[in-house]
C-alpha positions as CSV (number, residue, x, y, z in Angstrom):
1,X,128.5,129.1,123.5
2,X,125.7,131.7,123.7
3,X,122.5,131.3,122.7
4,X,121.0,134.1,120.5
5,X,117.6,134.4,118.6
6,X,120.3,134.5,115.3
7,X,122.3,131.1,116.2
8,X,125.0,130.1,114.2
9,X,126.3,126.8,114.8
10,X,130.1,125.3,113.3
11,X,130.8,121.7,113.0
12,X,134.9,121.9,113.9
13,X,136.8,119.9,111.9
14,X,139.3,117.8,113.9
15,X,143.0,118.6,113.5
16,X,145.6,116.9,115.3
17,X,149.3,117.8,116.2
18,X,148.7,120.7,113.4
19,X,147.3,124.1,115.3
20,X,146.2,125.9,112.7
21,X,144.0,128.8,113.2
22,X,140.5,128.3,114.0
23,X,138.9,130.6,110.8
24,X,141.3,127.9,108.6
25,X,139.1,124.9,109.5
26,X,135.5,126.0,108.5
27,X,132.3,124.3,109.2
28,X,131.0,121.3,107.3
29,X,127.6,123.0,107.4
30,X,126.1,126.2,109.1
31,X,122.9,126.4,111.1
32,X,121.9,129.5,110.8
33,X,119.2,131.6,112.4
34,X,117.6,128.3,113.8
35,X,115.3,128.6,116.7
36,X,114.6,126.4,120.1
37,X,113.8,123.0,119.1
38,X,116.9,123.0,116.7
39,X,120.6,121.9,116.5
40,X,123.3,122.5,118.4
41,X,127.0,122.2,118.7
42,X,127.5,118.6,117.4
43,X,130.7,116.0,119.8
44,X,132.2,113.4,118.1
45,X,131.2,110.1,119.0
46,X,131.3,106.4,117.5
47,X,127.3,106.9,116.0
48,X,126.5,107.4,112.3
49,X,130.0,107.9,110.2
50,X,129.8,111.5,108.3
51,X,132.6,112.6,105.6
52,X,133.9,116.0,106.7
53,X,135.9,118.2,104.3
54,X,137.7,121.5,105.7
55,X,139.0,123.8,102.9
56,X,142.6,124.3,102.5
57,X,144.3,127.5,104.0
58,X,146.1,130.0,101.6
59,X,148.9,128.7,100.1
60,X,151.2,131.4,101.0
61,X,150.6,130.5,104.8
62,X,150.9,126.7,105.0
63,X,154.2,124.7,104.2
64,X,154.3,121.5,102.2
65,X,154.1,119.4,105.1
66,X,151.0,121.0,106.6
67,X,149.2,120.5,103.3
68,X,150.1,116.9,103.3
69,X,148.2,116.9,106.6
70,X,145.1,118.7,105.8
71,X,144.8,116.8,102.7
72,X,145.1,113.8,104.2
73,X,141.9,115.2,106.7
74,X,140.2,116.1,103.8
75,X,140.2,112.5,103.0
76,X,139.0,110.7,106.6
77,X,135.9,109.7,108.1
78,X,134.9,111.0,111.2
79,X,132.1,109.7,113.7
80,X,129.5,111.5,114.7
81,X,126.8,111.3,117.3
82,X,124.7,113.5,115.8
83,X,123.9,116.4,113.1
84,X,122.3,118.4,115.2
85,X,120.3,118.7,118.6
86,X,116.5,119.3,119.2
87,X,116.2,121.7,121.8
88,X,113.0,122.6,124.4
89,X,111.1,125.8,122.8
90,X,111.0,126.8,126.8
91,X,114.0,125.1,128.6
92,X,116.1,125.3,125.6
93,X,117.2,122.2,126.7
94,X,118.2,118.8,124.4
95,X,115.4,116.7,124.1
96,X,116.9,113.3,121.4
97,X,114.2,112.1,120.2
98,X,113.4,108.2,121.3
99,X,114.3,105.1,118.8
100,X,111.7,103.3,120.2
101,X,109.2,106.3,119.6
102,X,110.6,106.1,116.1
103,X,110.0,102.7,115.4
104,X,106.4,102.4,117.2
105,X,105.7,106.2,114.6
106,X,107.2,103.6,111.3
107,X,105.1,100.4,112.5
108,X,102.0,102.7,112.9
109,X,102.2,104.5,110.0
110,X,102.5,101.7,107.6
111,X,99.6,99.5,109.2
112,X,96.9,100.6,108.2
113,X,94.2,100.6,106.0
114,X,95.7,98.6,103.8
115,X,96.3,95.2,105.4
116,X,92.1,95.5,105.4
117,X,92.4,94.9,101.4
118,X,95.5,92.1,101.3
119,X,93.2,89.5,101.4
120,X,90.9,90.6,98.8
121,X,93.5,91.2,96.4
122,X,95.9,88.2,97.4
123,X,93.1,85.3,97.5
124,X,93.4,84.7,93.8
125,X,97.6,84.6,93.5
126,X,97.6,82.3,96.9
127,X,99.1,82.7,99.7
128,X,102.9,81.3,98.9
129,X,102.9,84.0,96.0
130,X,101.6,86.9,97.8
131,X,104.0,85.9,100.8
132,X,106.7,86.1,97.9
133,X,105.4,89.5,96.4
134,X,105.0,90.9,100.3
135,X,108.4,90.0,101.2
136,X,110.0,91.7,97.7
137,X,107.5,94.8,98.2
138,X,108.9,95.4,102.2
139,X,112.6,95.3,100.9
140,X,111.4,97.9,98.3
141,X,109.6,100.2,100.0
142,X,112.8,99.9,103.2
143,X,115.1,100.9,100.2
144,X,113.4,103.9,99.0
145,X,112.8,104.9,102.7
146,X,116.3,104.7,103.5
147,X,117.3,106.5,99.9
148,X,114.7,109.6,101.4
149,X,116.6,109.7,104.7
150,X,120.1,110.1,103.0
151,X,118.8,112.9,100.0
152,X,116.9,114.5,103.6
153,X,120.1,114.5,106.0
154,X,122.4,115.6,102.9
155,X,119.2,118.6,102.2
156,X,119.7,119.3,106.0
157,X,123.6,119.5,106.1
158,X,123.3,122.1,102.6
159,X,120.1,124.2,103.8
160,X,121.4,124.5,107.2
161,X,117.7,123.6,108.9
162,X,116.3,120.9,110.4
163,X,112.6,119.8,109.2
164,X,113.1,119.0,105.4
165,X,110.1,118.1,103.4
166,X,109.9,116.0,99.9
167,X,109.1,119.9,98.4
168,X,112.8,120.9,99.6
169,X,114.2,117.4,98.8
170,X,113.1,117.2,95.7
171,X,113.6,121.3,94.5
172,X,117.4,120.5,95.1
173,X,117.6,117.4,93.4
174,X,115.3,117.7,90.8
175,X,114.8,121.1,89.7
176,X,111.0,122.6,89.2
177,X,110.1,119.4,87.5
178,X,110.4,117.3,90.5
179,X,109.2,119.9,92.4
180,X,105.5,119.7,91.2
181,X,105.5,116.4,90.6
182,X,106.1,115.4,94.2
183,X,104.1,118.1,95.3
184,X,101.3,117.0,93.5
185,X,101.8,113.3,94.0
186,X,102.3,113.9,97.4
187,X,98.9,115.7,97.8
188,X,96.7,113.6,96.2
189,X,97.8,110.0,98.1
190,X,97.8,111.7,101.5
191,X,94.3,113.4,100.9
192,X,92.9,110.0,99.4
193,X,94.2,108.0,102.3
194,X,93.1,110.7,105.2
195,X,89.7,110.5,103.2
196,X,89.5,106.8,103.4
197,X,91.1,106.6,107.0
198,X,88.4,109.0,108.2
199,X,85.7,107.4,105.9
200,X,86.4,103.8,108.1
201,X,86.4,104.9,111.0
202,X,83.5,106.8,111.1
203,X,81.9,103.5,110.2
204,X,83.2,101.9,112.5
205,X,82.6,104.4,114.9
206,X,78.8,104.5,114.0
207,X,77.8,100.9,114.7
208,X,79.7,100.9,118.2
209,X,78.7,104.4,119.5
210,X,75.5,104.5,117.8
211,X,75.9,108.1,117.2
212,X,75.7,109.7,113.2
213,X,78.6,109.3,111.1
214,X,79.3,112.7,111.1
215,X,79.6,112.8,114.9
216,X,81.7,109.6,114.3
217,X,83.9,111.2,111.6
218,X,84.2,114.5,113.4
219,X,85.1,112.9,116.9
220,X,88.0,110.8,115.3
221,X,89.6,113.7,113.5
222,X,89.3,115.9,116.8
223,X,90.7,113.8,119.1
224,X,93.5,112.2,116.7
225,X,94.5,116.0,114.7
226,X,94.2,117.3,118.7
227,X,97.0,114.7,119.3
228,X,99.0,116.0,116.6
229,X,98.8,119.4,116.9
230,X,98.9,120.0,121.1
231,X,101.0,116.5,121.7
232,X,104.7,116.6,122.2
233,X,107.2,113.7,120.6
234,X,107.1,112.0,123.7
235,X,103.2,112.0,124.2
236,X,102.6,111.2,120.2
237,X,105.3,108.6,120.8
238,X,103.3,107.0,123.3
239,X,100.4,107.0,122.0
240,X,101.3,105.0,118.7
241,X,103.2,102.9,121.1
242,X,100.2,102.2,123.3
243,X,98.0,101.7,119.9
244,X,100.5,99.5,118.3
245,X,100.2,97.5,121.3
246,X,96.9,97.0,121.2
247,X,97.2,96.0,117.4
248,X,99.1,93.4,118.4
249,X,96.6,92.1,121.3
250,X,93.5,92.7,119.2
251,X,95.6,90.8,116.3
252,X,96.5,87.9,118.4
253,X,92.8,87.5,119.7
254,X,91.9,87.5,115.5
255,X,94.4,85.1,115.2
256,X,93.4,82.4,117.7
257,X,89.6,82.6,116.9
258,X,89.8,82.9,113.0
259,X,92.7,80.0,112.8
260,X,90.1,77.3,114.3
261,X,89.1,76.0,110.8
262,X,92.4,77.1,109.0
263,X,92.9,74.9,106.0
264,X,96.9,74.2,106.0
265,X,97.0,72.2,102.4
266,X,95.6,76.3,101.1
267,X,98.7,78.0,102.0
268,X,100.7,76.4,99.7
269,X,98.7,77.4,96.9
270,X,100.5,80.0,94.1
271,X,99.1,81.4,91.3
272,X,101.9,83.7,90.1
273,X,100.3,85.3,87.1
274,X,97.9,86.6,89.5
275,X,100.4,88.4,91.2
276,X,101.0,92.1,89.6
277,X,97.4,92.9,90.3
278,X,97.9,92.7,93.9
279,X,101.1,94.8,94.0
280,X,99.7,98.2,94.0
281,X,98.2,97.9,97.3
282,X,100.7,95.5,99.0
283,X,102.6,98.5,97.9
284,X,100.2,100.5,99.6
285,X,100.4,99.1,102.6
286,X,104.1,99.5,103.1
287,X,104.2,103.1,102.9
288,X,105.6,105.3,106.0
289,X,107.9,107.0,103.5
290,X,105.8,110.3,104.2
291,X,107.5,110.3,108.4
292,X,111.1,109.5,107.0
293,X,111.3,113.2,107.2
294,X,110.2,113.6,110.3
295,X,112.2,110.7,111.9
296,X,115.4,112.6,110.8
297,X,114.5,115.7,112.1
298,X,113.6,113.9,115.5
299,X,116.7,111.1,115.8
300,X,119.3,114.7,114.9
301,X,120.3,113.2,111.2
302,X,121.4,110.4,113.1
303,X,121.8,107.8,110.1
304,X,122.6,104.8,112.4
305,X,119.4,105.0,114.4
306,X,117.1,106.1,111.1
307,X,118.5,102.7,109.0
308,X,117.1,101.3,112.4
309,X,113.6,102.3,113.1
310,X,113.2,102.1,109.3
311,X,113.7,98.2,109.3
312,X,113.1,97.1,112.4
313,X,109.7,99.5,112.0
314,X,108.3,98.6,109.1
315,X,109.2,94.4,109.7
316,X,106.9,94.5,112.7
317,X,103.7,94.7,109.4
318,X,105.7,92.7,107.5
319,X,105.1,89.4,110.0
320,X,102.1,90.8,110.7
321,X,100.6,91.1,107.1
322,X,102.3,87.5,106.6
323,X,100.7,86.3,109.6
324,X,97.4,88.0,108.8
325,X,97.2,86.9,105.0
326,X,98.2,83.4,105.6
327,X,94.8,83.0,108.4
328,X,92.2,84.8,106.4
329,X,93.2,83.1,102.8
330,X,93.7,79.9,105.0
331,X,90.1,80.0,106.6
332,X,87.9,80.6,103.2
333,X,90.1,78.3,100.7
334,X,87.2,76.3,101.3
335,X,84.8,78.8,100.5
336,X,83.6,81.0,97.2
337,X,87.2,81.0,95.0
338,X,86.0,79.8,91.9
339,X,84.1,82.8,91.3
340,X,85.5,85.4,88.9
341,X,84.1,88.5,91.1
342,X,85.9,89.5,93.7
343,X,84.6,88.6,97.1
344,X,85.4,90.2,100.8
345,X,87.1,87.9,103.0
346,X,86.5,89.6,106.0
347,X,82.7,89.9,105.7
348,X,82.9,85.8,105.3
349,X,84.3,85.4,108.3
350,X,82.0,87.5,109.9
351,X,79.1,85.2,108.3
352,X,80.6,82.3,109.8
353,X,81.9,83.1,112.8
354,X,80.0,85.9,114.9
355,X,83.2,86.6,117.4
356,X,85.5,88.0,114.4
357,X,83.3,90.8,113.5
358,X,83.7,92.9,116.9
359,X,87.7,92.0,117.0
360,X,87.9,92.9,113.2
361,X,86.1,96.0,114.0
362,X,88.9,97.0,117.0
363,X,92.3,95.6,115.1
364,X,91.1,97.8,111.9
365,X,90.1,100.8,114.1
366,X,93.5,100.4,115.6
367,X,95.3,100.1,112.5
368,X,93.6,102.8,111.0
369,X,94.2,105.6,114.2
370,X,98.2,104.8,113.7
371,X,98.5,105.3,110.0
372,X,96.2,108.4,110.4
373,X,99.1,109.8,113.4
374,X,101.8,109.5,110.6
375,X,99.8,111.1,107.9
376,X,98.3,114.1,109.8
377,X,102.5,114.4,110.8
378,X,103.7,113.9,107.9
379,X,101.7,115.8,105.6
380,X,101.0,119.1,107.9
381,X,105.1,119.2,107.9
382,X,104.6,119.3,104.2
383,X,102.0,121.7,103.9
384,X,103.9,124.0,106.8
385,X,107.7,123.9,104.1
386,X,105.1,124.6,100.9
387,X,103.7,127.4,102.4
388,X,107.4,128.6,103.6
389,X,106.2,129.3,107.3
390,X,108.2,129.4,109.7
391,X,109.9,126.3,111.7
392,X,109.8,125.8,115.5
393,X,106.0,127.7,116.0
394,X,102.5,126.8,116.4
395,X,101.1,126.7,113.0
396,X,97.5,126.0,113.0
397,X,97.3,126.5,109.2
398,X,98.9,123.4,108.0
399,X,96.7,121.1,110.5
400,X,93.5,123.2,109.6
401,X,94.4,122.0,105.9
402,X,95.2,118.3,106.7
403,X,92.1,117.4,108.5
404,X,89.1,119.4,107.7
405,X,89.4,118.1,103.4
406,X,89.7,114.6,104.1
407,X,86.9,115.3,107.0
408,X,84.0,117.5,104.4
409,X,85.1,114.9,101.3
410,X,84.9,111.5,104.3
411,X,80.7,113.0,105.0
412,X,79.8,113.6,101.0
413,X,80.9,109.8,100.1
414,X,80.9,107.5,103.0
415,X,81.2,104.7,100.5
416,X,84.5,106.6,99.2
417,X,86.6,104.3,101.4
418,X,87.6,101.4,98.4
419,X,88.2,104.2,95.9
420,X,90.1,106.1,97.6
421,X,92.3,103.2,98.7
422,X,92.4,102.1,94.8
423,X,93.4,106.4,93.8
424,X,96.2,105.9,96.2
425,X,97.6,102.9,95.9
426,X,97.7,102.2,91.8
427,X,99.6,104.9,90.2
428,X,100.6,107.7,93.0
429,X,102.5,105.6,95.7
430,X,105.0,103.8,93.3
431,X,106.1,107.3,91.8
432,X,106.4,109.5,94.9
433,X,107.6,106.3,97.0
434,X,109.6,104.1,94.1
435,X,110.6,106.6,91.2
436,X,111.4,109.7,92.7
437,X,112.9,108.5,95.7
438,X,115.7,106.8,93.5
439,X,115.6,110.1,91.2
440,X,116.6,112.3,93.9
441,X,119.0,109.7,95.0
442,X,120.8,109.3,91.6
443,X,120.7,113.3,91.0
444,X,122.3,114.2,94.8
445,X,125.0,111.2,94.4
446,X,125.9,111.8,90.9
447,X,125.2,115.5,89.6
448,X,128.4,117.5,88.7
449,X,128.7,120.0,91.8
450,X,129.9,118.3,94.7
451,X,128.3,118.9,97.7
452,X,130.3,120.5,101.0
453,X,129.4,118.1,103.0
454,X,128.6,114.2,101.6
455,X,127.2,111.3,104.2
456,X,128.2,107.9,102.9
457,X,125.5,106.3,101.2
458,X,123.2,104.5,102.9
459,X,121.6,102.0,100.2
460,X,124.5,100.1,98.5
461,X,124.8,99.2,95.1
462,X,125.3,102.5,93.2
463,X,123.5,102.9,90.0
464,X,122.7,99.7,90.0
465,X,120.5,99.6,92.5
466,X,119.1,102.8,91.6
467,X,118.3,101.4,88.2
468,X,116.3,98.3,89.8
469,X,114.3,100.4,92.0
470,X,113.4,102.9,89.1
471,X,112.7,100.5,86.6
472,X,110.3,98.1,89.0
473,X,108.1,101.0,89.4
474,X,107.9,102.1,86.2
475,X,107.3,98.3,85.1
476,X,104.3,97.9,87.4
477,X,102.6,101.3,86.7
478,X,102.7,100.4,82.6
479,X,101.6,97.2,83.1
480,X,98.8,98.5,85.3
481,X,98.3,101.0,82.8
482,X,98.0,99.2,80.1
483,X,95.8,96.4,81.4
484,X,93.2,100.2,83.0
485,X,93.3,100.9,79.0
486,X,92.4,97.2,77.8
487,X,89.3,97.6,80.3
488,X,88.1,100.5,78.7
């Protein structure tokens, strides 16, 4: 098939004994005036299963028998390797993008800045009850990302383009309503945590380098935004692989020196009443929900292999935060609990044991460049569908926006880090990450036109579910609202 700058691209429905003429079997979904980078002719394969509906030719032209047959098609599942095909810009040829790239992107996204704060907000609850919450919170925040990925491929399949943001998502779900909503939700969590990513760094930065925190800030954003914008899939890939990796080193090292005096009678502690007020940033800390577009866009609307790097992404923090919690709130049971303010267990442990500090000071840097990869990704794609330019180019505007705010607003506050964290993580990542998520869901399963081409769903459960995941958020936001309105 040809290539033209105007590409239009049919997913042939498969007919067996019955030859009927090709314009009789239409397309499940039309890519049209796509360019390099995007899909291509799809094969069937045994991948991600994918409902396919053909319309029914004239009834003057087809006999009883051959309607039998294409109804029964109409009816069948077939298997699909994948929705589409990235393409080269130069070579225009397929480049698939990497399940391991996709995972390492998920893992390093969601560690960041906020296993720094588990401790601090977990100490009180205990460590059994905060492994509880953690473990409830990660198969929360994999259901919403996985009920993004379905409303994004089904968005792709009825748009007919690749590179879907929440703004698109949520227009055709939701109407105008859900539009600025998610727009504006979506904003203001990804500038707060950008702020406070750039914020601790620069810190961190500082007292290594030696240099001024705005050198400090201004190096990190270049070098890590430079990655973004000039690096390819493979090369970001990499590089979150290659930072991951040293997470997990640097996290180790923490591990054996911090768990010297770890107090194993502590961890069985659980103080469940304590418990909601440490949801909003374990809830935090979970997000990557913000790349679920861009992992469908990269894995071809390959359901099979987003479900994957979804879970298998985002349980590399969850043993991690478990891991992490369990040390720190082991190692200072012995220390300052009784007191009703709240203390910083990291600065104890780098009161009492001098060789923590500088491997505290790598593992957060570390932890901090990954989640700031998946941001700057996530919300320049945003940003680039907002301001309706086009896919498949350089577009310096959208990176100019993501990292120069959080970069000016990091330099006027360097204390801003803890309130940006607490902006983020209290009200704004349970409704653009819990509530909407489900919203869009329930309105793209459910609403009264049905859609011309309808993946099987990916979260089970039906309304049900749905219900649960919209009703837990909106429980933890009142109760954290209420309790913000009893302190005033």
């Amino acid at each position: 098939m040809a290539i033209s700058s105007c590409l239009r691209l049919t997913f042939p429905v498969i007919r067996r004994s019955l030859d009927l003429p090709k314009q009789n079997a239409p397309c499940l979904g039309s890519f049209e005036s796509l360019r390099p980078r995007r899909p291509t002719v799809l094969r069937p394969r045994l991948r991600s299963t994918v409902t396919c509906f053909s319309r029914r030719p004239a009834e003057s032209t087809v006999s009883g028998e051959e309607k039998e047959i294409v109804q029964e098609e109409e009816s069948q599942q077939y298997e699909l390797e994948r929705l589409f095909s990235n393409l080269n810009q130069v070579t225009l040829k397929r480049e698939p993008g990497s399940l391991s790239s996709a995972i390492f992107l998920v893992a390093g996204t969601t560690i960041g800045a906020g296993i720094l704060a588990i401790p601090a907000v977990t100490q009180e609850s205990g460590f059994l009850a905060s492994a509880i919450t953690c473990t409830f919170c990660w198969v929360y925040m994999v259901v919403t990302g996985l009920l993004i990925a379905e409303v994004n491929v089904n968005t792709m399949c009825e748009l007919g383009s690749g590179g879907v943001s929440l703004v698109s998502m949520a227009l055709r779900t939701l109407g105008t309503v859900g539009v600025q909503v998610s727009c504006w939700s979506y904003i203001l969590i990804h500038y707060a945590l950008l702020v406070a990513y750039v914020a601790r760094s620069s810190d961190i930065l500082t007292n290594f380098l030696g240099i001024p925190l705005w050198e400090s800030a201004t190096l990190f954003s270049l070098i890590f935004g430079g990655i973004c914008y000039f690096g390819s899939q493979r090369l970001i890939g990499a590089v979150n692989g290659t930072l991951v990796l040293g997470i997990i080193i640097s996290f180790a090292g923490l591990v054996a020196v911090a768990s010297g005096g770890l107090h194993w009678d502590a961890l069985v502690k659980a103080n469940f009443e304590a418990v909601p007020m440490s949801i909003p940033i374990i809830a935090l800390s979970f997000v990557y929900q913000n790349v679920v577009p861009v992992l469908c866009t990269n894995l071809e609307g390959n359901l099979t292999k987003v479900r994957t790097s979804i879970v298998l992404g985002t349980a590399i923090p969850l043993v991690l935060f478990l891991v992490w919690n369990g040390v720190i709130l082991g190692t200072i049971s012995s220390l300052e609990m009784g007191s009703d303010k709240i203390i910083d267990p990291l600065q104890q442990l780098r009161s009492a044991n001098g060789a923590v500090g500088p491997i505290v000071e790598v593992f957060s840097l570390l932890a901090i460049a990954t989640s700031y990869i998946g941001f700057v990704l996530g919300l320049s794609d945003f940003l680039a569908d907002l301001l309706k330019l086009p896919t498949g180019e350089s577009r310096p505007l959208p990176f100019i926006l993501t990292l120069i705010p959080p970069l000016i607003l990091s330099l006027l506050d360097p204390e801003i880090f803890f309130k940006a964290l607490d902006l983020a993580g209290t009200y704004g990542v349970l409704l653009l990450f819990g509530i909407i998520p489900a919203a869009m869901s329930w309105s793209d399963r459910y609403s009264g036109s049905p859609p011309s081409v309808k993946l099987p769903e990916v979260v089970p459960g039906g309304r049900f579910t749905l219900s649960l995941v919209i009703g837990g958020a909106g429980w933890v936001i009142f109760s954290e609202l209420l309790n913000n309105l009893g302190h005033l």
